[in-house]
C-alpha positions as CSV (number, residue, x, y, z in Angstrom):
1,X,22.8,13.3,16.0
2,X,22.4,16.4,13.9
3,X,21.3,14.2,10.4
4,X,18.2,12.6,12.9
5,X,15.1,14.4,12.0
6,X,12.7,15.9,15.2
7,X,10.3,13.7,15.8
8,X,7.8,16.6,16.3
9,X,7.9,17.5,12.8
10,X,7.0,13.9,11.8
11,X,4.0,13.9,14.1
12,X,3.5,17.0,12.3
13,X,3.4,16.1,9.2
14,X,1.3,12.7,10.2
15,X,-1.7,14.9,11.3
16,X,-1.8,16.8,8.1
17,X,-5.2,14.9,7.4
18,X,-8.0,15.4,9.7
19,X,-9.9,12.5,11.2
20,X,-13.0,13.3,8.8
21,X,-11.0,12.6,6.1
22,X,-8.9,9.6,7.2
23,X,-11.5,6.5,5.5
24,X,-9.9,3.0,7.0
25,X,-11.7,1.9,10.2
26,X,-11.1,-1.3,12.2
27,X,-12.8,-3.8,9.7
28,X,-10.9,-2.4,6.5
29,X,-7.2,-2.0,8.6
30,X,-7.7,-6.0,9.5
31,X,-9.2,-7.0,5.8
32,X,-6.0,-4.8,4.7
33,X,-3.9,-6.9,6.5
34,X,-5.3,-10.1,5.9
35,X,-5.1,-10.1,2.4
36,X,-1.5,-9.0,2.0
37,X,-0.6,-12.3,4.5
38,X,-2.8,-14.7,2.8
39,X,-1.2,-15.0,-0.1
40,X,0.4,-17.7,-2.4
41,X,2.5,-18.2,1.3
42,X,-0.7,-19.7,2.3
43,X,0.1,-22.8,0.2
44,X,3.8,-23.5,2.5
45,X,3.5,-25.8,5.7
46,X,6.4,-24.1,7.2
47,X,4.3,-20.5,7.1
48,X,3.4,-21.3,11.1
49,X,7.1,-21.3,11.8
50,X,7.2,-17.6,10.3
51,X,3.8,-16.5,11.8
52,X,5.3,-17.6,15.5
53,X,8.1,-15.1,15.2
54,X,5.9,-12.6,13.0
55,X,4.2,-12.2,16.6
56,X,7.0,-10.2,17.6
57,X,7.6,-8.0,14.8
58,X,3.6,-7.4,14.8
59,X,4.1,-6.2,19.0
60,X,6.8,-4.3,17.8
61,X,5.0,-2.3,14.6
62,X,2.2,-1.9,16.8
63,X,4.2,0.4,19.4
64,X,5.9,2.4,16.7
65,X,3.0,2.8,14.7
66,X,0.7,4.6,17.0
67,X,4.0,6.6,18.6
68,X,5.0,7.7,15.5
69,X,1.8,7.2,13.5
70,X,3.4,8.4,9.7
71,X,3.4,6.9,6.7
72,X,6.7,6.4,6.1
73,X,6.8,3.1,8.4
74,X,10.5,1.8,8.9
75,X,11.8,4.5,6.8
76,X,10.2,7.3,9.2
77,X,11.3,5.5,12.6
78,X,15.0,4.6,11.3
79,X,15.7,9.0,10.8
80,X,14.0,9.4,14.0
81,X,16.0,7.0,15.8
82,X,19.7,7.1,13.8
83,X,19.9,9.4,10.9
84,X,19.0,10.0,7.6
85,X,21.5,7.5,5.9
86,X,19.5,4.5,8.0
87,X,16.0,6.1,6.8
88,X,17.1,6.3,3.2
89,X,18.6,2.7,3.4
90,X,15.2,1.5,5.1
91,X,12.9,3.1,2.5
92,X,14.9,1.8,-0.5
93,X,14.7,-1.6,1.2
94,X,10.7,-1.5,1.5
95,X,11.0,-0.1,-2.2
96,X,12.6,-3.0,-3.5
97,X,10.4,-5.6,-1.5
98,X,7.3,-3.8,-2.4
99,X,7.9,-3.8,-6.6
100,X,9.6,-7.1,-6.5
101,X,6.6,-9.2,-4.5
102,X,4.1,-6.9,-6.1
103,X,5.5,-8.4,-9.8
104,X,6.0,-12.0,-8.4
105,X,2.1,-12.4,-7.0
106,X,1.8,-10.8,-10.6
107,X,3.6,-13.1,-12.5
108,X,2.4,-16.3,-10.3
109,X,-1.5,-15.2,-10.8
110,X,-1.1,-15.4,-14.6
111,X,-0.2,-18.7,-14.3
112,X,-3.9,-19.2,-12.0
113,X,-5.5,-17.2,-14.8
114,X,-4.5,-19.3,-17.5
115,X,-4.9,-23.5,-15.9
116,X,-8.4,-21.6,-14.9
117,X,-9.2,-21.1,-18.6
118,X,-7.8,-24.0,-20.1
119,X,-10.4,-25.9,-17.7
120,X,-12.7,-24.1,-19.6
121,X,-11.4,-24.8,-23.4
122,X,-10.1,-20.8,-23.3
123,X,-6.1,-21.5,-24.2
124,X,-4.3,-18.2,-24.2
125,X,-1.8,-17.4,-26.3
126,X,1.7,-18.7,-24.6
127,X,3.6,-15.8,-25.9
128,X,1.8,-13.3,-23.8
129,X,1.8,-15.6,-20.5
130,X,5.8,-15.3,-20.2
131,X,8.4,-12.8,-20.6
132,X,11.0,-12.6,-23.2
133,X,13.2,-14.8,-21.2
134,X,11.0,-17.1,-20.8
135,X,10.6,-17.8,-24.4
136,X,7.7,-15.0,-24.7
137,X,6.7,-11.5,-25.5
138,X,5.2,-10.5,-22.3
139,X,3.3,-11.4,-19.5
140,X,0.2,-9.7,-20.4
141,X,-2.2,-10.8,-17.8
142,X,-0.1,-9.4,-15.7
143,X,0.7,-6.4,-16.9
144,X,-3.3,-5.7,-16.9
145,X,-4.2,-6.8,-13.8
146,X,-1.2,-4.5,-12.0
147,X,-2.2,-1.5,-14.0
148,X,-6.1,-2.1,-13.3
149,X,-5.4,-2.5,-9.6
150,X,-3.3,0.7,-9.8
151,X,-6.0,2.7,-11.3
152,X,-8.5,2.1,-8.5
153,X,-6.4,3.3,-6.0
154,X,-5.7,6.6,-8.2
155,X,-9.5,6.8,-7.1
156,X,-9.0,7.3,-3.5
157,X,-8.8,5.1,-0.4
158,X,-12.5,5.4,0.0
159,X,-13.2,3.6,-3.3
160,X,-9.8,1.5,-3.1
161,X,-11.2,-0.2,0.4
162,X,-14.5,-1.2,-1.0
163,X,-12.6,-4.1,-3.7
164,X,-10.2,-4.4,-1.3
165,X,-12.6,-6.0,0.8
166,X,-14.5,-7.5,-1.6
167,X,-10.7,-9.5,-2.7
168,X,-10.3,-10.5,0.9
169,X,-13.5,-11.9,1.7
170,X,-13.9,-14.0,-1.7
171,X,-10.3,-15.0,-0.5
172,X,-11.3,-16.3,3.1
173,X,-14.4,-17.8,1.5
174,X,-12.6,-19.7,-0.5
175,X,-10.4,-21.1,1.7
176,X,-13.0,-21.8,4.3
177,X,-14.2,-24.0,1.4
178,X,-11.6,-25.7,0.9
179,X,-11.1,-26.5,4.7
180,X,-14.6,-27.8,5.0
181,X,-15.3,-29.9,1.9
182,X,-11.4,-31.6,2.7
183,X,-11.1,-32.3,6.0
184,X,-13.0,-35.6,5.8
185,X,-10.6,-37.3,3.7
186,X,-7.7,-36.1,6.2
187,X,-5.6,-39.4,6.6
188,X,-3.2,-38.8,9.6
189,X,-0.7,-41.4,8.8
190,X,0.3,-38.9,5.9
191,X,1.7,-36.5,9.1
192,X,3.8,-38.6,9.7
193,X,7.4,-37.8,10.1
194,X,6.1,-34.3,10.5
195,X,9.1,-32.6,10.0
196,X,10.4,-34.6,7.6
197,X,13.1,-32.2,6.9
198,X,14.2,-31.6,10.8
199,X,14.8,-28.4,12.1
200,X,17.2,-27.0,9.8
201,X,14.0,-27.7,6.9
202,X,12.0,-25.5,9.2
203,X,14.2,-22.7,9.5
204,X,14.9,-22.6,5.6
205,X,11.0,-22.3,5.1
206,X,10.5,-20.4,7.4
207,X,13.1,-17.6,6.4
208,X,12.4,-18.0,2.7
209,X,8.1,-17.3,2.7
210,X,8.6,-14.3,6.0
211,X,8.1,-11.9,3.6
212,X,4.8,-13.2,3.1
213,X,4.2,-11.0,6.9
214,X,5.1,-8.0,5.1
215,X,1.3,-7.1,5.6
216,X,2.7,-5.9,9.2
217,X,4.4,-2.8,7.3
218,X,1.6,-2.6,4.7
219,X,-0.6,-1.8,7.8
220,X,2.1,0.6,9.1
221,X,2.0,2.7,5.8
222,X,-1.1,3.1,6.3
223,X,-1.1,5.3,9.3
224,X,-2.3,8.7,8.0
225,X,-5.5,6.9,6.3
226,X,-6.5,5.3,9.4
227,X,-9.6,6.5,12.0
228,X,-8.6,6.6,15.6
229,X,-5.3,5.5,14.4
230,X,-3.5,4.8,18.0
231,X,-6.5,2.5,19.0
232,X,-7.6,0.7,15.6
233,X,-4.2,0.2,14.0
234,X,-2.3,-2.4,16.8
235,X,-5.8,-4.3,17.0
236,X,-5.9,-4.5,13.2
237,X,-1.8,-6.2,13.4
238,X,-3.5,-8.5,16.2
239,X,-6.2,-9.3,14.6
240,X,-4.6,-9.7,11.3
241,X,-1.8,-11.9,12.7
242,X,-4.1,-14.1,14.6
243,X,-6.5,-14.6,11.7
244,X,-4.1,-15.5,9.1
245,X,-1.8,-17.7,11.8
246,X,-4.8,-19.7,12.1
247,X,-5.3,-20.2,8.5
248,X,-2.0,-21.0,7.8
249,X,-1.9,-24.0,9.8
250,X,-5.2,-24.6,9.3
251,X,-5.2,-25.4,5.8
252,X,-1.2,-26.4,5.7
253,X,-3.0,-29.8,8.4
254,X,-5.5,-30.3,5.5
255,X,-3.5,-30.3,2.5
256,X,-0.8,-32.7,3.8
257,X,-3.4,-34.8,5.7
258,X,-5.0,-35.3,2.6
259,X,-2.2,-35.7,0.0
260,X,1.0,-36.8,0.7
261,X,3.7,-33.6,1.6
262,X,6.0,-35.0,-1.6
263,X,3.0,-34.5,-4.1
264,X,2.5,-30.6,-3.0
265,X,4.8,-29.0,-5.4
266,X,2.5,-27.7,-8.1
267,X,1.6,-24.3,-8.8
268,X,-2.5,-24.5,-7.3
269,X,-1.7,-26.9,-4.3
270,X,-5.6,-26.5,-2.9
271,X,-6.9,-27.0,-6.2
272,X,-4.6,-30.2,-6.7
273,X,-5.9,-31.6,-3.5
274,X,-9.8,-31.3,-4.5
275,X,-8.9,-32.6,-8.1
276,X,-7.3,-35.9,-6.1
277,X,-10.6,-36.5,-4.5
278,X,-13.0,-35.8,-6.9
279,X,-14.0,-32.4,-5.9
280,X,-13.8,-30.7,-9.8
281,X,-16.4,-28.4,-9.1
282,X,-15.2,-26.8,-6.0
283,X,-11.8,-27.2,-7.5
284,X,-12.8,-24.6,-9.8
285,X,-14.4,-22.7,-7.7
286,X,-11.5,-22.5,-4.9
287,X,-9.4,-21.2,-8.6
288,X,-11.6,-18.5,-9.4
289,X,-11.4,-17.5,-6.1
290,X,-7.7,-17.9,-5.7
291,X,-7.3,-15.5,-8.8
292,X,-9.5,-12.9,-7.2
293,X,-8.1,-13.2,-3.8
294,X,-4.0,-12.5,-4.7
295,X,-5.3,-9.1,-6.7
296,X,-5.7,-8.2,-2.8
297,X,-2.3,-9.0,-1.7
298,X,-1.1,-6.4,-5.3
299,X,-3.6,-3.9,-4.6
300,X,-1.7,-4.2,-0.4
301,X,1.3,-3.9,-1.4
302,X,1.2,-1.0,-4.5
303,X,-0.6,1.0,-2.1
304,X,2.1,0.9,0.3
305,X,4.8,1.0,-2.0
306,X,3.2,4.5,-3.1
307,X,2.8,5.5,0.7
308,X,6.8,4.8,1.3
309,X,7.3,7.0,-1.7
310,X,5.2,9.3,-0.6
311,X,7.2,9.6,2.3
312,X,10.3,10.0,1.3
313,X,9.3,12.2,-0.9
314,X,8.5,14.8,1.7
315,X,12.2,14.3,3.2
316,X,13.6,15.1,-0.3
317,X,15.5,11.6,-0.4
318,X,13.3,11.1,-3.5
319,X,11.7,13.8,-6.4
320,X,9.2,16.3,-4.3
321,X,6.7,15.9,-6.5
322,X,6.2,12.3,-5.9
323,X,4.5,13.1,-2.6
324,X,1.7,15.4,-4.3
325,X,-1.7,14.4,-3.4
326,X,-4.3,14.7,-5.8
327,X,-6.9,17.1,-5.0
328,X,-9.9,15.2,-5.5
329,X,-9.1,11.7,-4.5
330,X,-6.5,12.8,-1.8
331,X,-4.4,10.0,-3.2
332,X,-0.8,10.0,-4.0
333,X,-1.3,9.3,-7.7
334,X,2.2,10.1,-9.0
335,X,3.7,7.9,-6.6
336,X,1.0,5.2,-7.3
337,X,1.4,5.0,-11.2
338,X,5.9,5.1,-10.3
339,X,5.1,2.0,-8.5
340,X,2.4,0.0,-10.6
341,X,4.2,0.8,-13.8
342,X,8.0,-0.3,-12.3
343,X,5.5,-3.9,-11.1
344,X,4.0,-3.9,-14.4
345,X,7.3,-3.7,-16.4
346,X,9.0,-6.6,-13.8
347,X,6.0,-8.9,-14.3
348,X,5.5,-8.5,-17.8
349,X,9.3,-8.3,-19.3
350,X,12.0,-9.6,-16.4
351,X,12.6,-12.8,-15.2
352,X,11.2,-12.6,-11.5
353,X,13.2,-15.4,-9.8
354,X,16.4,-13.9,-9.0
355,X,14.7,-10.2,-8.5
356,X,12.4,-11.8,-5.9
357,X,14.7,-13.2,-3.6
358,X,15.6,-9.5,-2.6
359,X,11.7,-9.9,-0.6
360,X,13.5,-12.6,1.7
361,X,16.4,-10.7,2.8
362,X,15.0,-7.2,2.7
363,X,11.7,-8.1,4.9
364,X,14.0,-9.7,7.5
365,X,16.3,-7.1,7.7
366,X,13.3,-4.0,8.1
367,X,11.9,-6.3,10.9
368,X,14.9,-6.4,12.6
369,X,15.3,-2.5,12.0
370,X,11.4,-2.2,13.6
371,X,12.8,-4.2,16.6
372,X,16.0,-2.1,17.3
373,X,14.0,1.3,16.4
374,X,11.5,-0.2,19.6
375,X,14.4,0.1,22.0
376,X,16.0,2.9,20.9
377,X,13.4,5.4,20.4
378,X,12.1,4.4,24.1
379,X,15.8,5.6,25.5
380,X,15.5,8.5,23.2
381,X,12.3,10.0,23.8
382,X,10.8,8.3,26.8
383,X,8.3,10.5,27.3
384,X,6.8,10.5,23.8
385,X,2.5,9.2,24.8
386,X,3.0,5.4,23.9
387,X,-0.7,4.3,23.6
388,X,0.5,0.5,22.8
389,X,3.6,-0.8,24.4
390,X,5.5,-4.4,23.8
391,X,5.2,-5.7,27.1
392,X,8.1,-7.1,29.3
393,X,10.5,-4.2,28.8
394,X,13.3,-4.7,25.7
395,X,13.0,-8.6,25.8
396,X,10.4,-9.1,23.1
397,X,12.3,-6.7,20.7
398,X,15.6,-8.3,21.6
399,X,14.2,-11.6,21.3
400,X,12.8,-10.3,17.7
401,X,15.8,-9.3,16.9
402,X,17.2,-12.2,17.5
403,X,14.6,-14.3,15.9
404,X,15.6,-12.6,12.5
405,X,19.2,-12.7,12.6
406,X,18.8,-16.6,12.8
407,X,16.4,-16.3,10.3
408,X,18.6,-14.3,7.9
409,X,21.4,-16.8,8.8
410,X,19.3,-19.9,6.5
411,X,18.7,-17.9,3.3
412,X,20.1,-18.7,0.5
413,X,23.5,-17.0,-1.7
414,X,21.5,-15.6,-4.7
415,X,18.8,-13.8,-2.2
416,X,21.6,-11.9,-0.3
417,X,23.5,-11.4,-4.1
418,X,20.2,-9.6,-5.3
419,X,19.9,-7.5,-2.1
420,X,23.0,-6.1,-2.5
421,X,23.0,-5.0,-6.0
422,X,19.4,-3.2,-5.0
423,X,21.6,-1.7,-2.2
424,X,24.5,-1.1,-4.4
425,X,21.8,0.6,-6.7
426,X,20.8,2.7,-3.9
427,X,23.7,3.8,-2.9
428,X,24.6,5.5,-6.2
429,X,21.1,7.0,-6.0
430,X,22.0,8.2,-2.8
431,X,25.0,9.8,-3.6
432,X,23.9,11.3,-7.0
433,X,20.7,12.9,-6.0
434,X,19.2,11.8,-2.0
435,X,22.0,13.5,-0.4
436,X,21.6,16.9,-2.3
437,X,17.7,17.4,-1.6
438,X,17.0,16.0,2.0
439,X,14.8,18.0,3.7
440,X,15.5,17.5,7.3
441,X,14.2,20.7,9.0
442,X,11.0,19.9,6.4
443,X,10.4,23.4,5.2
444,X,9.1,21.6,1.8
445,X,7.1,19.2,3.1
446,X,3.6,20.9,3.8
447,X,4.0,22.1,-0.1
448,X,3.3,18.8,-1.0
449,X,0.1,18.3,0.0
């Protein structure tokens, strides 16, 4: 009990920033979420399967997010909750899937970038297009874009928000687009089987693109930015869910309707559709804004990254001065540029397939963390104000729980080999420096800021 940290000190410390100078309304909360869902996942049929049981995780952040509204997200409710080795466990999960997906959306957009300019004539040089590994120097395009998307948010969340929407809304253009200019040629014979790979299919799918509803948490960092927090926040998760639920099935009907499942394993699936129909001009134009729209889901998922950092920062699990804020831009700059450049250097030199898989496991296993923290932080503190609370008592979050220990039963060897050399890593980190500095009475943690 003694290693948990007082919960009053962590709304404390969430209220450091007055409402004035909290930036994210409604709108930018939902586009926030929106574009670190619709991602490449968008392109996998069994994303619905995921979005079905992402209803429960999304009940589940929105309770603990406006009880506890802190920046720290899973990291934050697992010291309230259990104890500090949880938290640092928790935060050094999120670390890991943050980086890692940041690099892979990295990695996979250089490959948009470049069959987008060879339409054009514009062949870039295949040496910087793949890491060493790979037969190449670097992935440069990469590299840039990571850093570029890094630097705006060094700017403030002000300024951040305004591309941020821009991304997203280019994004759901695009894919309106596509919806509208293929569903004439939908042939319906082409759904059937449609689950040509049975249940056990579905469950694989749907365990290996879950991480694609890490926006949940993305949203959750984001507490200490956001206006009227405890009212805006679990309507942007809603929203968000509901939005990019629809979309996922949506265009998943369309692209098999149109083309047979089997012929979907390419690299720009809406783009391959079009192309098969004639459609070269919108084909294009769903391309340019396929490259625009996953700089959303990297600019998401660095700025939470940073805001996990941030956090445990303040608890001393990680160097204090990672949680400075700079003093024009309020921004956590220090821990932005740690988590860009680590993205950069993964996307541009490593070979991302095995590092990626720790997303699958490490999403899953936060969720079901989220689910558990639900129920125990309601027999803890029950009379902590609760402005959103998952309805029908400790079903929901038992039945989440559930949801993602089945879940985590159908992934594969090499995702739960790479999670536990990031844990292994941790735990040495842990050891060496985490359990030396934590701050648990936070005397430190308003020196920060």
């Amino acid at each position: 009990m003694k290693n948990k940290i007082d919960v009053n000190k962590v709304l404390k410390n969430a209220s450091i920033k007055s409402e004035d100078e909290r930036s994210l309304g409604l709108f930018d909360l939902s586009i926030l979420g929106i574009g670190a869902m619709i991602g490449t996942g968008i392109l996998v049929l069994t994303g619905i399967v995921a979005a079905i049981a992402s209803g429960l995780i999304g009940l589940c952040y929105s309770e603990l997010s406006t009880t506890i509204p802190n920046s720290g997200s899973a990291y934050i409710y697992a010291w309230v909750t259990i104890g500090q080795v949880m938290a640092f466990f928790a935060g050094w999960t999120l670390l890991g899937v943050y980086i890692t997906t940041t690099a892979t959306v990295a990695n996979g957009w250089t490959g948009y970038v470049h069959s987008f300019l060879a339409e054009f004539g514009v062949h870039l040089p295949k040496i910087f297009l793949a890491a060493p590994s790979a037969g190449g120097i670097m992935n440069l395009p990469a590299i840039i874009m990571i850093l570029f998307i890094t630097l705006v948010l060094t700017k403030g969340t002000s300024e951040s928000k305004l591309l941020n929407n821009i991304l997203v809304i280019i994004k759901l253009t695009v894919i309106f687009l596509f919806i509208i200019v293929s569903v004439k040629h939908i042939r319906p014979a082409h759904w059937h089987p449609f689950f040509p790979y049975g249940g056990h299919g579905i469950m694989v799918g749907a365990s290996t693109v879950f991480f694609t509803f890490l926006g949940f948490d993305a949203l959750a960092t984001s507490a200490e930015d956001a206006k009227n927090v405890q009212r805006n926040l679990p309507r942007a998760i809603i929203i968000s869910l509901v939005v990019s639920t629809a979309l996922y099935v949506a265009v998943s009907l369309v692209m098999t309707g149109v083309v047979p499942y089997k012929d979907l394993n390419v690299a720009e699936a809406m783009a391959f559709v079009l192309l098969a129909k004639g459609h070269t001009l919108t084909a294009q134009i769903v391309s340019a804004g396929a490259i625009l729209g996953i700089m959303a889901v990297v600019l998401a998922f660095v700025y939470a990254g940073a805001n996990i950092t941030m956090a445990m920062s303040r608890g001393g699990f990680l160097p204090r001065q990672l949680s400075h804020l700079n003093s024009k831009s309020h921004s956590p700059n220090r821990a932005l540029w740690l988590n860009g450049l680590l993205a950069a250097i993964l996307a541009g030199f490593m070979d991302m397939r095995n590092l990626a898989l720790i997303a699958n496991v490490g999403s899953l296993a936060v969720f079901s963390l989220i689910s558990l923290a639900v129920i125990l932080l309601r027999k803890q503190q029950p009379d902590l104000p609760r402005p959103f609370k998952v309805p029908f008592g400790n079903v929901l979050p038992i039945l989440s729980i559930i949801v993602c220990v089945v879940l985590m039963l159908n992934i594969t060897l090499p995702a739960w080999i790479s999670y536990f050399i990031w844990l292994g890593i941790g735990v040495l980190f842990y050891l060496g420096y985490s359990v030396r500095h934590i701050d648990i009475d936070q005397e430190h943690a308003g020196e920060a800021e």
